[in-house]
C-alpha positions as CSV (number, residue, x, y, z in Angstrom):
1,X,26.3,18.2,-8.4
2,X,23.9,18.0,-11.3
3,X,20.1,18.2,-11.0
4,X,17.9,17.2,-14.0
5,X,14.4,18.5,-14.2
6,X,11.6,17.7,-16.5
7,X,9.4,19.9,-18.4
8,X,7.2,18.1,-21.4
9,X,9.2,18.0,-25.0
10,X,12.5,19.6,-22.8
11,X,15.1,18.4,-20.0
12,X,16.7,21.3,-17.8
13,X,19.9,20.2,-16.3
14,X,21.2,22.6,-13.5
15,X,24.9,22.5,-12.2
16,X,25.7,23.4,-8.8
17,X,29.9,23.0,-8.5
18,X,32.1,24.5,-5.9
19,X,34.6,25.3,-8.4
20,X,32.0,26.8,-11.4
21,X,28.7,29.1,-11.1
22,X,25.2,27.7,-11.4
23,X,24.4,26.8,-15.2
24,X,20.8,26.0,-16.9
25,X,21.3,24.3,-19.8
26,X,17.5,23.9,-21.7
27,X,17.6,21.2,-24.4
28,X,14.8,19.7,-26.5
29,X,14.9,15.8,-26.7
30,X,16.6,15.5,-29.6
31,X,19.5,17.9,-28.9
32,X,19.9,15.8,-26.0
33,X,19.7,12.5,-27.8
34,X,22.8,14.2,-30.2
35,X,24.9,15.4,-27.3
36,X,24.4,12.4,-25.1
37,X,26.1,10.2,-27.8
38,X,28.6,12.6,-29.2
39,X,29.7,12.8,-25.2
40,X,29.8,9.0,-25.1
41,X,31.8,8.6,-28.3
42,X,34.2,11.4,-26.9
43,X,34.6,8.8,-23.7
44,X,35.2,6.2,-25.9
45,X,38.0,7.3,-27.8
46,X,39.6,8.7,-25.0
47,X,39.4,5.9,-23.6
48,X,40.8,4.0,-26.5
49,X,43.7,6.3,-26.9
50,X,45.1,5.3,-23.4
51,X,44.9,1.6,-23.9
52,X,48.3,0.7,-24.9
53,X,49.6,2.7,-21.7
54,X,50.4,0.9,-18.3
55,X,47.1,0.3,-16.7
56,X,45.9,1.1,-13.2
57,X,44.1,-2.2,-12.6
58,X,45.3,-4.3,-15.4
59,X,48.4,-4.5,-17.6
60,X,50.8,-3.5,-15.2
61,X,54.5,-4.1,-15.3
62,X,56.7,-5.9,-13.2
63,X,56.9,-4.8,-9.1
64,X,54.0,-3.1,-9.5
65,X,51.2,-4.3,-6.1
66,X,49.1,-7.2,-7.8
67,X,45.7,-9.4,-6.3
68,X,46.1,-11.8,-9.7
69,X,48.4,-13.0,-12.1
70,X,45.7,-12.4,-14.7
71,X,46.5,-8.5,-13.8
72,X,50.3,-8.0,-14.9
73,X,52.0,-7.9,-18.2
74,X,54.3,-11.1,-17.3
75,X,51.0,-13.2,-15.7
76,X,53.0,-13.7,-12.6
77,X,51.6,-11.7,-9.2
78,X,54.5,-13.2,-7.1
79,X,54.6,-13.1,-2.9
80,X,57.7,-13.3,-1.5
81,X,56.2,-14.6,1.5
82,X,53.1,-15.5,4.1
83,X,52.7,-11.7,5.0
84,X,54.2,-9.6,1.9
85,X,52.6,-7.9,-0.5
86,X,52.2,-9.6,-4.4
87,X,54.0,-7.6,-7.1
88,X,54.1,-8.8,-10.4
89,X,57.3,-10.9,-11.5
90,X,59.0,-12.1,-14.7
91,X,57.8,-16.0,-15.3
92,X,60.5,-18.6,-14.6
93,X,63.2,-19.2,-17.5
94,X,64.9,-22.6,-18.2
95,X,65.9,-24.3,-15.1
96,X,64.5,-22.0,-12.9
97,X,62.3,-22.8,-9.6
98,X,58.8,-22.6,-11.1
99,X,55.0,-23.6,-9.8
100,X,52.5,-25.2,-11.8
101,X,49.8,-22.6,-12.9
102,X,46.8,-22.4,-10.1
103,X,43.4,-21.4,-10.0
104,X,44.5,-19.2,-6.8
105,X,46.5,-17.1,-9.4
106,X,49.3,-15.4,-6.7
107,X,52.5,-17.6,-6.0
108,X,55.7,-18.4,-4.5
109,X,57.5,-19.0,-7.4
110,X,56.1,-18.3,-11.2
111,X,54.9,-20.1,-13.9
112,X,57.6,-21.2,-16.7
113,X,57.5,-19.0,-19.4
114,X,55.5,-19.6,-22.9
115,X,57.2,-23.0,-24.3
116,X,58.1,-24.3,-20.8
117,X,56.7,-27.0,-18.6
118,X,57.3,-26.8,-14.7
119,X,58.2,-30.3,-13.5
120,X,56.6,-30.8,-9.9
121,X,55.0,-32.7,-7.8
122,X,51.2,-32.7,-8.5
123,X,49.9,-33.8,-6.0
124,X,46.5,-32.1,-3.9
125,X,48.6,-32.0,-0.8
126,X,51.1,-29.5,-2.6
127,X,48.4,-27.5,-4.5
128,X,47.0,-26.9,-1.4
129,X,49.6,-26.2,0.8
130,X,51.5,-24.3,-2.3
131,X,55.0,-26.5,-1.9
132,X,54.7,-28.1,-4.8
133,X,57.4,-26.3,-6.4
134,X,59.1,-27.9,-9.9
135,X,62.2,-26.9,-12.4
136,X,61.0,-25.1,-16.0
137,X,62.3,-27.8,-18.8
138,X,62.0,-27.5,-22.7
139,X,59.8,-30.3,-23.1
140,X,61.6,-30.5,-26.7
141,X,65.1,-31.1,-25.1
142,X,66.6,-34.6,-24.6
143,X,67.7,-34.2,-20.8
144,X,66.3,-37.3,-19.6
């Protein structure tokens, strides 16, 4: 735990961890000024440097525990059913069960992937009760 103290023209910061002996660290104003931004710029490019990895919260990859879609790689947090557990899913290929995108942003079965439209029933009935489940069609394709 870290205690900050003030003295006029100074700041002492004290350290009292478990793991490390009690430091004093004296520093005039703008010392401190320096080494607070030179610590957030460290922060920031460590930060940065782990951004293309899997994330913890966002970006993760498929079967990996999801709230919402807008959390996994494929935009897809699918439930399997009522009382499982979301994990994010590939998106629904060509003829493939599919659901129309939802505000709600966990479903049954996922969105069509990029080029796709799901045809389903759109009705508020199905929104609501999450049946209204369609078939991904190339909306280019002559199948009608």
């Amino acid at each position: 735990m870290a205690d900050l103290l003030y003295s006029p023209g100074t700041l002492l910061c004290t350290c009292s961890c478990p793991e490390s002996p009690r430091r004093v660290l004296w520093l005039p104003y703008g010392q401190m000024a320096s080494a607070l931004l030179l610590l957030l710029l460290l922060s920031l490019a460590s930060a940065r440097s782990f951004s293309h990895q899997r994330g913890i919260i966002l970006n993760l990859d498929n079967g990996e525990l999801c709230l919402q879609s807008a959390q996994c790689k494929s935009s897809c947090c699918h439930k399997t059913g009522v009382l499982s557990l979301a994990r994010c899913a590939n998106r629904a290929a060509e003829n493939q069960e599919c659901s129309p995108k939802s505000i709600y942003g966990v479903y049954y079965k996922c969105p069509c992937e990029n080029g796709l439209t799901c045809e389903a029933d759109k009705s508020i009935v199905g929104s609501i009760t999450n049946t209204n489940y369609g078939i991904c069609q190339d909306p280019g394709s002559s199948s009608k």
